[in-house]
C-alpha positions, 0 to 999 in steps of 0.5 A, a space after each residue: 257039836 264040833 268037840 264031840 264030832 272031834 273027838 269021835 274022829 280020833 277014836 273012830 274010824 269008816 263006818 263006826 264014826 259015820 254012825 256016831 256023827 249021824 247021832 250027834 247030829 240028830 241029837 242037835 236036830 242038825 243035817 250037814 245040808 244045813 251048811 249049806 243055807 249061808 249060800 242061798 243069799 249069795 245064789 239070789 245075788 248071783 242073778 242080780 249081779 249077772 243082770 248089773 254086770 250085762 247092764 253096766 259093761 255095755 251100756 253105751 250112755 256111759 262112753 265119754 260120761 266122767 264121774 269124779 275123778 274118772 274120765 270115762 264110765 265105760 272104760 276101766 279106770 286106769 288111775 295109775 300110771 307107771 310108764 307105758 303100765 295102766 293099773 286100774 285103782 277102783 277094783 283094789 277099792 272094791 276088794 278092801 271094801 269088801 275085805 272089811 265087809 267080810 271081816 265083820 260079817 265073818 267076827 265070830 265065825 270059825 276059821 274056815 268060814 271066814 276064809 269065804 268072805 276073802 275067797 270071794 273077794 279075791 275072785 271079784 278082784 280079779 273078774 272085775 279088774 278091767 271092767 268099766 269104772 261105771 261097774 266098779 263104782 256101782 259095785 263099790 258102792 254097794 258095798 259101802 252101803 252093805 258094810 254100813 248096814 252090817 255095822 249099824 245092825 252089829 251095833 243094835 244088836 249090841 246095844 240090844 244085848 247090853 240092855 238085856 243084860 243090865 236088865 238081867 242084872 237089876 231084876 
């Protein structure tokens, strides 16, 4: 659709280009609402989310608890120390993690869609970076498990694939 939707805006302009695009787009039994669909996921996310992150941030069980090499569940991890400076490591973590995610669930999708992985990865970065290391580890990983899974499906789809297509071949 996008050569055709592309090539009519060049031609056509207000009203005109509305009623060619509506046509492709019936024609592809397509409805722009449609775009919309990806983000279901992530509204059924967001209260789960919401519900780990009132959970986690207040949860006294984790004052003094250490964990690895974390000191204290309940306080944001401050790993690196530069002189009076504190700068807490595990949202770095968990933003590459989800940055890798985003890479392999965004592979072959358009440029514009894969700057969402990254936006959204920006903004937990940011929203996560003085939460307590109890939060961000289990957020981190949730997310290893998520590209885990990601990668495995990716390669079964794969492998899928090679044998329909080696099967294709040999009829």
């Amino acid at each position: 659709m996008k050569p055709k939707l592309d090539e009519f805006k060049s031609v056509y302009k207000g009203y005109e280009l509305y009623l060619y695009t509506n046509n492709v787009y019936r024609l592809n039994d397509y409805h722009p609402s449609y775009a919309l669909r990806g983000l279901v996921s992530l509204l059924i996310q967001i209260p789960f989310f919401m519900g780990a992150y009132a959970y986690l941030s207040h949860f006294t069980g984790f004052e003094g608890v250490s964990f690895l090499f974390l000191s204290d569940l309940s306080k944001p991890d401050g790993l690196l120390s530069i002189g009076t400076l504190s700068i807490n490591i595990l949202p770095f973590v968990m933003t590459a993690i989800n940055l890798a995610s985003g890479y392999v669930y965004a592979k072959d999708m358009t440029k514009s869609e894969k700057i969402t992985p990254i936006v959204i990865a920006l903004f937990f970065l940011v929203v996560l970076y003085n939460s307590p290391s109890s939060l961000l580890v289990y957020w981190t990983c949730n997310n290893i498990f998520s590209l885990i899974k990601t990668l495995v499906y990716a390669k079964l789809d794969k492998q899928k694939a090679e044998k329909i297509a080696g099967g294709a071949v040999e009829c």
